[in-house]
N, C-alpha and C positions, 0 to 999 in steps of 0.2 A: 504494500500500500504506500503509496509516494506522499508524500506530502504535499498540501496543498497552499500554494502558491499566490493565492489572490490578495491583491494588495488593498482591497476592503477590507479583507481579515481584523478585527481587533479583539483582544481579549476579552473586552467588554462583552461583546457582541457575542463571542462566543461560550461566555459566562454562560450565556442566556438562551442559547440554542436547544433547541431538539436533543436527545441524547444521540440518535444515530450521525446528525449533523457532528457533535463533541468529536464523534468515533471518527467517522470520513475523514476531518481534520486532522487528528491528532494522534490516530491511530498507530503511524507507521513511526513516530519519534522514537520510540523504541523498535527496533529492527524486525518486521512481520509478527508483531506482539499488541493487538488491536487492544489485550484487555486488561492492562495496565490503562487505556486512557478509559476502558468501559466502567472500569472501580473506581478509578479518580471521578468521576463523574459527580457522582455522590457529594462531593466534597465541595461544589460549587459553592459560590461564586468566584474567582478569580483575578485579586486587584492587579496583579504582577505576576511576572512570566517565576521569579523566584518562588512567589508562593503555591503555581499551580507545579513545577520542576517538585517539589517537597512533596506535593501530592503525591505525584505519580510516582517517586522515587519512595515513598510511605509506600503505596501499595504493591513496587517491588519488596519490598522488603518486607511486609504481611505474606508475600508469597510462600509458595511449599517450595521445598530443593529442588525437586521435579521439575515446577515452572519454570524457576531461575534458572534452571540447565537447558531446557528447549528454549530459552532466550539469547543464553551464551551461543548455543549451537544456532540459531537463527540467524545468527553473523557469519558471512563470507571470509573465507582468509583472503589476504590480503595479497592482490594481485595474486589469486588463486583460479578454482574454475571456474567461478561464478563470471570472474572477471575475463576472463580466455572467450565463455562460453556469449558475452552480453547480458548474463541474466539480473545480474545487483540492479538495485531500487536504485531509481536514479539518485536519493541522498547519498548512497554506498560510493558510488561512483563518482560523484562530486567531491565527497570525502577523500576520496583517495587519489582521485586526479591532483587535486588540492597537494597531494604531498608528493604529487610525480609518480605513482608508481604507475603510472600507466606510462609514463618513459623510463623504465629501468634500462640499464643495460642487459644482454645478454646473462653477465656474468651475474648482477643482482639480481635478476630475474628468475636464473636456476640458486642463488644461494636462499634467496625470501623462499623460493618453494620447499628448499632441501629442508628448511627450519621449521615451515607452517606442517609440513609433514610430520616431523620428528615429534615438535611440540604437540600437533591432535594426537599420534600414537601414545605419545604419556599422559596427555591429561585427559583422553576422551573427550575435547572440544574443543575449537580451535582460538589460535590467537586473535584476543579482542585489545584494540590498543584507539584512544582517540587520536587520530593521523593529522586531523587539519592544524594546519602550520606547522607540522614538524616537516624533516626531512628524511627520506630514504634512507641514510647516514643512520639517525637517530631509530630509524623503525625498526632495521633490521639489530643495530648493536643492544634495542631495548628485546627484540625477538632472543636475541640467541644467551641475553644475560635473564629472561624469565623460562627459561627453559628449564634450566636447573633446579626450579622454585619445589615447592610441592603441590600436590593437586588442590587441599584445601587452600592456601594462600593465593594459587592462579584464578581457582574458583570466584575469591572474592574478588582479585585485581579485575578479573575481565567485569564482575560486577559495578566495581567503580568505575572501571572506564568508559561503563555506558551508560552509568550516570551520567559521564561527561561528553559521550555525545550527544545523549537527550538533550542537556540543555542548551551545546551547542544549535542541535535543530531548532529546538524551542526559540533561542534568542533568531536567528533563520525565518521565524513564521513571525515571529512580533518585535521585529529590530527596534520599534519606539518604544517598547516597557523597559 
């Protein structure tokens, strides 16, 4: 589910929307995980992008382990097959155009893959990292130093770091809050 895009969009507005309306919008901020915005729902109103990010980032974390692992897994590795194949959500894609990995070299090309490989075979899902502004440099030396982590600390990192790209999306959908 893409995000939507329309520059009438405002918080405000969407405080006060439909609940499927909430969902259409807000749904894909977390990576093909509609129902983290369908709980936040509940919690309206909305004065700022910080307070509705709390939300949903609350009802991550209300979640079962179950959930939170079909969310980590819901994330494409990075310049992986999603990316080979065309399939990443346009956010995905922007994301990571954002940090060049759609121009690696060759040689970064096969080491990101050799990594995102390694790292899903040990933790049973793949590497989740917030990309925008960094650099290829920094993805792959932060890939091959959380490698070594343990499953429960990856667990949680890739957690946090989709905290952090929810809110990057979020701040994305309402740049004026």
């Amino acid at each position: 589910m893409a995000l939507s895009r329309s520059p009438a969009l405002s918080l405000r507005a969407l405080s006060t929307a439909p609940k499927d309306e909430f969902v259409r919008v807000l749904g894909g901020v977390f990576e093909h995980t509609p129902w983290i915005a369908e709980r936040a729902y509940a919690t309206r109103p909305f004065g700022s992008v910080e307070s509705l990010h709390r939300a949903m980032l609350a009802v991550l974390a209300a979640a079962s382990r179950e959930e939170k692992l079909a969310l980590i897994r819901a994330h494409p590795e990075l310049a992986g097959k999603e990316a080979a194949a065309g399939t990443m959500t346009q956010d995905s894609v922007g994301e990571q155009a954002s940090a060049g990995l759609d121009r690696c070299t060759p040689d970064e090309l096969a080491r990101l893959r050799a990594l995102n490989k390694v790292y899903r075979e040990t933790f049973g899902f793949p590497f989740v990292m917030a990309v925008k502004g960094r650099s290829r440099q920094d993805i792959l030396a932060a890939l091959a130093a959380r490698g070594g982590g343990t499953r429960d600390a990856e667990f949680a990192r890739c957690l946090e770091e989709i905290g952090k790209i929810a809110r990057l999306r979020l701040d994305a959908l309402f740049p004026a809050h």
